[in-house]
N, C-alpha and C positions, 0 to 999 in steps of 0.2 A: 309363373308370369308376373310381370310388378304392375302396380299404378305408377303410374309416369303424368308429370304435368308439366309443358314445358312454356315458358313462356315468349311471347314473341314470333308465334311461330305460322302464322300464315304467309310467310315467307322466306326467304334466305336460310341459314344453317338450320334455327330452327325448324323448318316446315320439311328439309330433307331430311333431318332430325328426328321428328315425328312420321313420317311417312317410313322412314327403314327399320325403325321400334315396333309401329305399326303391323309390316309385315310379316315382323319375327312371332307378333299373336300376344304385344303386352296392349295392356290399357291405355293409351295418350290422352291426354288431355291438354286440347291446345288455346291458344290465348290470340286473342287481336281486339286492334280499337277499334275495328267496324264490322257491327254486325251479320252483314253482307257479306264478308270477306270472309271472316268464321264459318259463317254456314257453307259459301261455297268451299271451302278448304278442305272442311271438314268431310263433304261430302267427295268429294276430288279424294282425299288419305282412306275414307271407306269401300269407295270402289278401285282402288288400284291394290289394297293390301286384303281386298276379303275381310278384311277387319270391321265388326262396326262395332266396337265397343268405343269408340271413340267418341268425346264430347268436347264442348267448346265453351269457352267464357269469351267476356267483352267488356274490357275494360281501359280506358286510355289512362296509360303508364304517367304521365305529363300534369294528371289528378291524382293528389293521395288519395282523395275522396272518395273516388271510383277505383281505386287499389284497394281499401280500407270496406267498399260493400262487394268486393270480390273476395275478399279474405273470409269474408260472412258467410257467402254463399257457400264458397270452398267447404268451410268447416263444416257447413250444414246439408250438401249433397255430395260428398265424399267419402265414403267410412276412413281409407288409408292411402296416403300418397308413399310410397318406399321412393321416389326417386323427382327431387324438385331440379330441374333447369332450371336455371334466371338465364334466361337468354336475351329478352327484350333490350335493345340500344338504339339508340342516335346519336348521329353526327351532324348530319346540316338539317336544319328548320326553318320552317317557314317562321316562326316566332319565337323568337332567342328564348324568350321568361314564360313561364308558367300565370296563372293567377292570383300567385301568395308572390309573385315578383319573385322565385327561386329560375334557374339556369336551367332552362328545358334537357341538356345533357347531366345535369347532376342528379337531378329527379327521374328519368326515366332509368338513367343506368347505375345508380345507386341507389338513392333514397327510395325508391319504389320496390326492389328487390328486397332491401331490407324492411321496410313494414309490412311485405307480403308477407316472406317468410319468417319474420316472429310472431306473427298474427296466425298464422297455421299450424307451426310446429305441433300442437297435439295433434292432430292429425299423421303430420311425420312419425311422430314418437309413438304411434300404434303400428307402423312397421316393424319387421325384425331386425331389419337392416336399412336402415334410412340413410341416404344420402342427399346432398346437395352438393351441383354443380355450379359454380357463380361463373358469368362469362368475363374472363379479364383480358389484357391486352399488351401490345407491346410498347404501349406506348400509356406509360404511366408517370405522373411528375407529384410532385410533393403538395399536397390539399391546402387551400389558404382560406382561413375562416371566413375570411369577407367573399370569398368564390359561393364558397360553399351556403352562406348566406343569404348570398343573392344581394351583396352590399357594393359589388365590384362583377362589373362584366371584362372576363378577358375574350383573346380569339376563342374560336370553335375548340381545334384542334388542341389547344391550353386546356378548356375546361373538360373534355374529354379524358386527357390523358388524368388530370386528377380527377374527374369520377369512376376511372377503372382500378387508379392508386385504394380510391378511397374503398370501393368492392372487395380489392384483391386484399386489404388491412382488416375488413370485416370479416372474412371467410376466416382468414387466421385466429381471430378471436372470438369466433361463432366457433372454430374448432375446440378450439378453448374450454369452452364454457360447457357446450352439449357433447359429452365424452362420448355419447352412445351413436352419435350421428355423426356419417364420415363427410366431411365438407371439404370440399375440392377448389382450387383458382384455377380458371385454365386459359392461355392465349391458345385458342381454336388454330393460330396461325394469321401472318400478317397478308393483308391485301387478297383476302379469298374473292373468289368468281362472286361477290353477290350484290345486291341492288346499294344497298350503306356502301359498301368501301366503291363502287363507281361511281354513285352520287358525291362521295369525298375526295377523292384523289381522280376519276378518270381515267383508272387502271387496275387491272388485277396481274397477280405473279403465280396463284394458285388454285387449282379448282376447289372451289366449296365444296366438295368430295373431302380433303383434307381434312377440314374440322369438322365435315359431320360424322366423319370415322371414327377421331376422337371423341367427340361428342359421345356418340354412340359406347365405345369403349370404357370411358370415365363412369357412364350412367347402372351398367350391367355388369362390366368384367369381374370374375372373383377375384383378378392380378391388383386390384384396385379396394379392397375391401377393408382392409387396415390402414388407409392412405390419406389419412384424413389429417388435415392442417398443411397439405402439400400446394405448392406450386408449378404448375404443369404447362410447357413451353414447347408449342408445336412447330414452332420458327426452328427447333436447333436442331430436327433432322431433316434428313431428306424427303424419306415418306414419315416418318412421324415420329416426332420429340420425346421431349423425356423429364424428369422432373428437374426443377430448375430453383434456382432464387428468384424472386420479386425485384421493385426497389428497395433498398435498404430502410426507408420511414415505413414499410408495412412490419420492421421488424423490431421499431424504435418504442420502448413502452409508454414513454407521457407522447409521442405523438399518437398511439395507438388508442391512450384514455383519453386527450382532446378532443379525439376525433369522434371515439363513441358516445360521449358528455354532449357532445355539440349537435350530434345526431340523436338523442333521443330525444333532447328537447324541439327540433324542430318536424318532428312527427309525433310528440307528443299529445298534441289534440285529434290525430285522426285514431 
């Protein structure tokens, strides 16, 4: 049975995500920014899977801050995570910027993901088999420093699609780097049945069943265990995709070291 942590997940992919993990009798460990909503979640995934090993953090993604004393925590009430989700995303906000004046969608769905899990990885690296799942998208465009900066506001949908570029460029170079840890991109699938993609378009094409299948698949399968630095596109089948290319800048190398130079330094102090 693995340790499982996924984040984002008192709702949508995530939460059906943890609730099907759940029932198979792994460890979950689920994530949200309110309190309230953790506990009830949590207690909701314990009585429907018999499972109570399951526990809960609280931390809003939109603060490195409280990303940065989650990571702490993690380290410190966790002995071994074998399987990290970054699931955590937004698309529409009630406040476009954060408190450092960064792009509430570039922070919660990238920059937040990435100082979680460099902040944990010892933890990872005491499983046998450690993975990470980064959640990416179809809709990914070329990262512009001043976006990324918080120097330049574009639309929603603009900054969105370059914080899932910028995700799906760091998984590949997180692949990179930690040979031992299989690191995954994955589009879940376009326009799933869940609360973001209604609040964003006002429609869905697929049940959220889609990508918590894969989800689920990508997290446990042994089909999946050597698969690490891949890209994985649930848009290209019918019931479920198959591994794919990215945008073509997730595979460019100075836009790849721009991008990670540019990123350490603005999570540098947390």
């Amino acid at each position: 049975m693995k340790n499982i942590l996924i984040t984002g997940s008192t709702d949508g992919l995530g939460k059906l995500t943890a609730l099907k993990l759940a029932k198979e009798g792994h460890t979950v460990h689920i994530h949200g920014r309110s309190d309230a909503k953790v506990t009830a979640i949590l207690s909701e995934i314990k009585a429907l899977s018999g499972n109570d090993k399951s526990k809960g953090y609280v931390a809003d993604f939109s603060d490195l801050e409280a990303v940065s004393r989650m990571a702490v925590q993690i380290n410190t009430e966790i002995p071994v995570i074998d399987v990290l989700i970054n699931n955590a995303g937004v698309f529409k906000s009630k406040t476009s910027v954060n408190k450092d004046g960064l792009d509430i969608r570039m922070v919660v769905n990238y920059l937040a993901p990435y100082l979680l899990t460099n902040a944990i990885l010892p933890v990872l690296k005491k499983s046998d088999n450690p993975r990470i799942i980064n959640l990416s998208s179809a809709a990914q465009a070329p990262v512009s420093e001043t976006v990324l900066t918080g120097k330049e506001q574009v639309s929603e949908s603009e900054t969105y699609a370059q914080s899932k570029l910028a995700l799906t460029t760091w998984s590949f170079e997180l692949a990179q780097i930690e040979k031992n840890i299989v690191v995954i991109a994955v589009n879940p699938g376009s326009l799933l049945n869940t609360k973001m993609a209604i609040e964003a378009y006002g429609q869905h094409w697929s049940p959220a069943e889609k990508g918590m299948n894969i989800l689920f698949e990508l997290a446990i399968s042994e089909t999946y265990k050597d698969s690490s630095g891949i890209y994985f596109d649930n848009d290209k089948g019918e019931d479920k995709g198959h591994i794919s290319t990215a945008h073509p800048d997730a595979y460019n190398t100075s836009k790849i070291k721009s991008l990670i130079t540019l990123t350490k330094s603005l999570v540098a102090k947390y």
